[in-house]
Every structure is written in C-alpha cells, then in structure tokens.
C-alpha positions in Angstrom: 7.1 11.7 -29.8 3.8 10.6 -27.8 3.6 7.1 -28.6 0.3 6.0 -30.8 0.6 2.5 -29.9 1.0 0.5 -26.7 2.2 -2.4 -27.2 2.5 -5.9 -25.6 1.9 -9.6 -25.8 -1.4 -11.4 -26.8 -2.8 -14.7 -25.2 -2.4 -15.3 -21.1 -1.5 -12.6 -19.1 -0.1 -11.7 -16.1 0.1 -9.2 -13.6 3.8 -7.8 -15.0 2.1 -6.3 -18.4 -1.2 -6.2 -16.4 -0.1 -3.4 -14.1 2.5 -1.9 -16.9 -0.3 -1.1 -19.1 -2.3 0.6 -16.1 0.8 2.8 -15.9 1.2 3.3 -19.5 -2.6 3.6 -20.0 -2.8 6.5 -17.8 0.7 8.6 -19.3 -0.8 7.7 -23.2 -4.7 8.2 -22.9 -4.7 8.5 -26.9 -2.8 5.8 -27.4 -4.0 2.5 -29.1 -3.3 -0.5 -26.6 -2.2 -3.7 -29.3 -1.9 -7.3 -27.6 0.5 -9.1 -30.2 3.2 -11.1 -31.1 3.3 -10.1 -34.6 7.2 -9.2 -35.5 5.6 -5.8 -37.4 4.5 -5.2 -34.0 7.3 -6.1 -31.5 9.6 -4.3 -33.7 10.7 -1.2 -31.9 9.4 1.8 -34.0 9.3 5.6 -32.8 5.0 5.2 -32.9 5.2 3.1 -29.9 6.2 1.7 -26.5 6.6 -1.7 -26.8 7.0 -3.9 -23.2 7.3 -7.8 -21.6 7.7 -8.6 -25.8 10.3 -8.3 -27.9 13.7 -9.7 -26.6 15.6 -6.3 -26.1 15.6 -3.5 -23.5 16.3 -0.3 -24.4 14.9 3.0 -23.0 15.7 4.6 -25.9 13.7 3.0 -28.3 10.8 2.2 -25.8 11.3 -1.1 -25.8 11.0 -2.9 -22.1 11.4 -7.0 -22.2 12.6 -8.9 -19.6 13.0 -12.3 -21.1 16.4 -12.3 -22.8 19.6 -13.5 -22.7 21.1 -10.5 -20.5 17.8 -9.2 -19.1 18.6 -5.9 -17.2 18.9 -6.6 -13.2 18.2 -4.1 -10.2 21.3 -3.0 -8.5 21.0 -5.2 -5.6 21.2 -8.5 -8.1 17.3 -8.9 -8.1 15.7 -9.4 -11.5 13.4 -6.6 -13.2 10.0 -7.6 -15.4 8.4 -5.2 -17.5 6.4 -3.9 -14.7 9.8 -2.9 -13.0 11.4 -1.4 -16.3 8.2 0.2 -16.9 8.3 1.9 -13.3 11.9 3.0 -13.7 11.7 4.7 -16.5 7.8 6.0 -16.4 6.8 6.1 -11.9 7.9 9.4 -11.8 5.6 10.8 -14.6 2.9 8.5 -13.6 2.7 10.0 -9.9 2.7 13.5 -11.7 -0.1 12.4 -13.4 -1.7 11.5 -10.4 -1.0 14.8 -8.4 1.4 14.0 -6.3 3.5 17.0 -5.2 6.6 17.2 -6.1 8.5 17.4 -2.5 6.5 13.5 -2.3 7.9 12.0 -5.4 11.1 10.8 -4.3 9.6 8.9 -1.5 6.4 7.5 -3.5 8.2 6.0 -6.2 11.1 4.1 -3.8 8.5 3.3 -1.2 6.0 1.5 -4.0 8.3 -0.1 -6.0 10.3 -1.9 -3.1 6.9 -2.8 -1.4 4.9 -3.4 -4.6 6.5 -3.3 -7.6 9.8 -5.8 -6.9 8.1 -8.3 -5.4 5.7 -8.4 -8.9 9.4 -8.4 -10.3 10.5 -11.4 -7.8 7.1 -13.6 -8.5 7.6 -13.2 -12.5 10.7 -14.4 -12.5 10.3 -17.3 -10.2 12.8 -15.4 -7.6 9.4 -16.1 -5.0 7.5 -18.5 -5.1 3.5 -17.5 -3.9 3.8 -20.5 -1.5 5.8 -18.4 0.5 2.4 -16.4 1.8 0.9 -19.7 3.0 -2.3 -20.5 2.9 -2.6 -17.0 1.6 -0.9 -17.4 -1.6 -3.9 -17.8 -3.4 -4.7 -14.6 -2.5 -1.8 -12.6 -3.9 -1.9 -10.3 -6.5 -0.3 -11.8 -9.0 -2.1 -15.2 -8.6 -5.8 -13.1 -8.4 -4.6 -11.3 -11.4 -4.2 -14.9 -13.4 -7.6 -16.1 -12.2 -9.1 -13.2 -14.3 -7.9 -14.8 -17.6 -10.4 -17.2 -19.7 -10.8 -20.4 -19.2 -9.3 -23.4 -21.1 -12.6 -24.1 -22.8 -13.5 -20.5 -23.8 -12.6 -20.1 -26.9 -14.8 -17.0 -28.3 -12.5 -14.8 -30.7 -11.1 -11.6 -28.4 -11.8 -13.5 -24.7 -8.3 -13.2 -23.9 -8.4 -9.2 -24.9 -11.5 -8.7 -23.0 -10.1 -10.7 -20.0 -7.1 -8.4 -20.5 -9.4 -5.3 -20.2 -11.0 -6.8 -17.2 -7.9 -7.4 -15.5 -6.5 -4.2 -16.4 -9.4 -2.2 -14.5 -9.0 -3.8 -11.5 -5.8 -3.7 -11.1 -5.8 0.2 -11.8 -8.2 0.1 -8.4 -5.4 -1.2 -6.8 -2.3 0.5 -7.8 -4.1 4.1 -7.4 -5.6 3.0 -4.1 -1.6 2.0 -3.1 -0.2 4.9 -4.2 -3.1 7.4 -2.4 -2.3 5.8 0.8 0.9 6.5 0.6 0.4 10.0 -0.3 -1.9 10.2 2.7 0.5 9.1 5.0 3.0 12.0 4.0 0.3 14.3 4.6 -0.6 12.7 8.0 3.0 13.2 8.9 3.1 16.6 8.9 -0.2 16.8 11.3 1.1 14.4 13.5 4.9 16.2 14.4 2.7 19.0 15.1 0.7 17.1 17.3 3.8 15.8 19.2 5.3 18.9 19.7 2.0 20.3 21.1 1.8 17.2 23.3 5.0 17.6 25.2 6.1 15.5 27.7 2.8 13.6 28.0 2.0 10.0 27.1 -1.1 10.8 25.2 -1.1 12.2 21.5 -4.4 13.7 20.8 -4.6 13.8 16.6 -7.6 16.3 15.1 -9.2 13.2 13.2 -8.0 9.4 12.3 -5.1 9.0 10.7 -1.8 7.0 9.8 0.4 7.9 13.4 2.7 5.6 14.0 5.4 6.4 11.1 5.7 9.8 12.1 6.1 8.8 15.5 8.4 6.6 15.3 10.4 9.0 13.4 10.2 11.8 15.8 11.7 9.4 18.5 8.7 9.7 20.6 9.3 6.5 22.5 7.5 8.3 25.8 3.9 8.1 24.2 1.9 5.4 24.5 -1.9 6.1 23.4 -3.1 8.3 20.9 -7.1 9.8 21.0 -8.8 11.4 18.1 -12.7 12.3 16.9 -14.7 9.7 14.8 -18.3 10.0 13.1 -19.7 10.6 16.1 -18.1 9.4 19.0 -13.7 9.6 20.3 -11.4 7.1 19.2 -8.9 5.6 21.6 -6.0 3.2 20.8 -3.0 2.4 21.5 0.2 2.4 19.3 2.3 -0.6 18.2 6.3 -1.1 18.7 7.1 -2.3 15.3 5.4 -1.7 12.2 4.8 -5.9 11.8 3.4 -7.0 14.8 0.5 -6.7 17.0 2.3 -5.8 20.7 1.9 -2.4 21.5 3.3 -0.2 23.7 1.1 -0.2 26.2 -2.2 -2.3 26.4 -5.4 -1.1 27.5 -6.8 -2.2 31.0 -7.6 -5.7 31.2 -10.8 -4.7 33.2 -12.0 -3.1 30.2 -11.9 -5.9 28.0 -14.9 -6.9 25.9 -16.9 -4.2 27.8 -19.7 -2.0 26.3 -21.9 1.0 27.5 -22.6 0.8 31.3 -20.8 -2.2 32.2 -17.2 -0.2 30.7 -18.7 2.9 32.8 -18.9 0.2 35.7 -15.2 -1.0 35.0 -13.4 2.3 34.7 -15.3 5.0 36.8 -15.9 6.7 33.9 -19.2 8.7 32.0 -19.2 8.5 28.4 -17.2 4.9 28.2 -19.2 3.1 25.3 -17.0 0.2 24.2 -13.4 -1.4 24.8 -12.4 -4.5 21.9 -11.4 -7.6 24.1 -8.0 -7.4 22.5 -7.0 -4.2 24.6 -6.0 -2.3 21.3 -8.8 0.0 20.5 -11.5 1.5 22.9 -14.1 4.7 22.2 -16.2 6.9 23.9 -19.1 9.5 23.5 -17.1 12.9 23.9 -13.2 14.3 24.5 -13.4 14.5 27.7 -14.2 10.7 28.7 -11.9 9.5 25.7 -8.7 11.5 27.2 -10.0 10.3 31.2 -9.8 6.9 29.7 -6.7 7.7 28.5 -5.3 9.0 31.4 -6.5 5.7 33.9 -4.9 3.3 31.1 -1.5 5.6 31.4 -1.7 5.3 35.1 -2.2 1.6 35.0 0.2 1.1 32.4 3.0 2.8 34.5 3.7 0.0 36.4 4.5 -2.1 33.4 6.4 -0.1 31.6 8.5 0.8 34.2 9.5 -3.0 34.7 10.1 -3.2 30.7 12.7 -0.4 30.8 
C-alpha cells in the first residue's frame, strides 16, 4: 500500500530525518509529511512510513528508529540512523526515481551511502565527532543542516515546521547534485577507456570535452599517462593527472618555466603560438586551439621524462 502519511518527529531537527524525508518525499509525492510525537502518530499503521520516531525497526511495518535498546547496526559494527535505514530499504527505488540506469544502481547506492550516508549515520550517533574536520567542522552537513532550525527566541506557532521545510529543500539540492555526479562519472568512464585505448602507448590522453578522468584511469592501469588535453568554451584545456584520489601530487608537473605565465610571456617561455595561460601551481594550463594545447603537452612530456625516469 502507498503510504498516505510520512511520518517523523516534531521540534529540532537534524540532518538524519532531514535527508530521510528528501528520500521519502520524492518515492511518496501524495503523501502528507506529519512532524509529531503524538503516540496515534508513531504508532506503526499500514497508512504510513514512520522514521527516527517510534522506538522499533521493522521494515515490515515501515517503521525506521534508531534510538532503541537494540538499534539495528551495519555489518561492519557501525551504527545506522534513520537516514541509513531509510537508504537500505528505499536508495534503490529512489535512484530509479531519479533515472539512473539500471546497470549503475549497484554502484550508486554503495558508493553514496559509504561516502555520504554513513558518515550522517556516524555523526548522529556520536560515532564522529565534527571536530574531526577542523576548522572546517562548522561547515559540515550535518552541523549547516542544524543552523537552519529557529532560534531559541522564536517562538511563532509552525517555526520549527517551516524551518523543517527550509531545511528539507536544501538538502534535496545536495543529495541530487551528489548522486548526478556520481552518475556522471559512470558515464565519463566509458568515454574515457575509449580514449585510452585510442591513445596507445602515448603519455597524453586527449578526452572529447571536460570530464571526471582519473577513476577510469586508474582503473585501466594506465600508469604510462601523464597529462590529459580536452576542448573548453572556447579555448583547450591542459592538466595534468593526480597519483591518488586525496592529494594534490601529480604525475607529472607542468614546466616550472611556465608557471604563473599568461599570453605572450607563456608563448616566450615555451616556444609555443597559442599558449594563453599556465596556473603557478603547475597543475592546469590552456591554450587557444588543439594544436598548441597537445605541443604544450608534448614539451611538458619531454621535460617530465627526466623525472620520471628517476622516480621509477
């Protein structure tokens, strides 16, 4: 039965029922979201879907609390909140809903909830602590998704529901942005193993337009390419490709000659027509056609040889 009601907890939020009802919301269009605490309402009834409220879990009768004596944990030990629960038992449909094809869903719904969904899970239940971001742990999710809540002194009937509302579009923005990344890199990967295999032996990977490159590098095992050229707006993109996912060293840095160069004083530095700008960090330079991107590209291989042949 399609539920009527979705139901969770009123007062303070946070970003556990926050994102569940963008999930939820999305599935159940029709359905009536209720913020209550009400036992006729947190009583599990075949109407609704009732989650982070409650004191039970059980799939069966819609009900997703984490709360309890004997909350429900993750395989590997790690605690679950109702945003977790909710994704178990509903990510699949939800990335349906969103168009993902069906040869992507496996992937989509383990890659977002280990990199977003558990650690909403881990902050919930005090597992993490935000501190551990640093002076950025203001700026986590979860924390930005409290500051949308009232105030201690507003105190207009329905502030917290509209707060709730607030909160709930924004974080919609978010989890739909996350998940159409991900989708876009699957795509990418397909574009750029065809790209490697056209590129053979040589260090340069030429890619039809901008793109996510590096995952579908790395798991072709091309460890022999080292820069990677592709068309912008209106000028050609050169950059160079990192050796882990979490750093900044690359593979192969761009000319120090180049650095911080623009226009005629790049042209100057590297000999060649068309150079129009190299970033002083050696990571990214462009140029106005193919031709003088791929020269470029061919001068930084040259003077990268050197190096690289010391680092293996």
């Amino acid at each position: 039965m399609t539920p009527e009601f979705l139901v969770t907890h009123s007062g303070g939020f946070h970003a556990d029922e926050v994102l569940s009802s963008v999930v939820l919301t999305r599935l159940f269009p029709q359905a009536k979201q209720v913020r209550s605490r009400a036992p006729e309402w947190i009583t599990p009834a075949a109407d609704r879907v009732i989650y982070d409220v409650g004191g039970f879990y059980d799939p069966q009768a819609r009900i997703f609390d984490h709360h309890q004596r004997g909350a429900p944990m993750r395989d590997s030990g790690q605690p679950y909140s109702s945003f977790g629960l909710i994704w178990k038992h509903y990510g699949r449909d939800y990335l349906l809903s969103l168009g993902i094809p069906e040869a992507h869903l496996e992937a989509i719904q383990a890659a977002f909830d280990e990199t977003f969904v558990l650690p909403i899970d881990l902050m919930d239940n005090g597992a993490v602590d935000p501190s551990v971001a640093g002076p950025l742990a203001d700026l986590t999710l979860p924390v930005l998704i409290e500051t949308l809540k009232p105030v201690f002194d507003e105190t207009e009937p329905g502030a917290d529901d509209r707060a709730f509302q607030s909160a709930l579009a924004i974080a919609r923005s978010f989890v739909e942005a996350r998940i159409a990344q991900s989708a876009a890199k699957l795509r990418a990967e397909a574009l750029v193993m065809q790209a490697i295999e056209l590129a053979g032996p040589s260090r340069i990977l030429e890619l039809p337009m901008g793109m996510p490159f590096r995952a579908a590098i790395v798991k072709a095992g091309a460890d022999h390419l080292l820069f990677v050229v592709h068309p912008r707006d209106r000028d050609w993109c050169l950059t160079g490709i990192r050796r882990a996912e979490d750093g900044f060293e690359l593979r192969a840095d761009l000319p120090a000659a180049w650095a911080g160069l623009s226009n005629g004083e790049l042209e100057m530095a590297c000999g060649i027509e068309g150079a129009t700008f190299c970033h002083r960090g050696r990571f990214i330079a462009a140029a106005r056609t193919r031709d003088a991107a791929l020269a470029m590209a061919e001068l930084a291989v040259r003077e990268a040889a050197p190096v690289i042949s010391d680092k293996s």
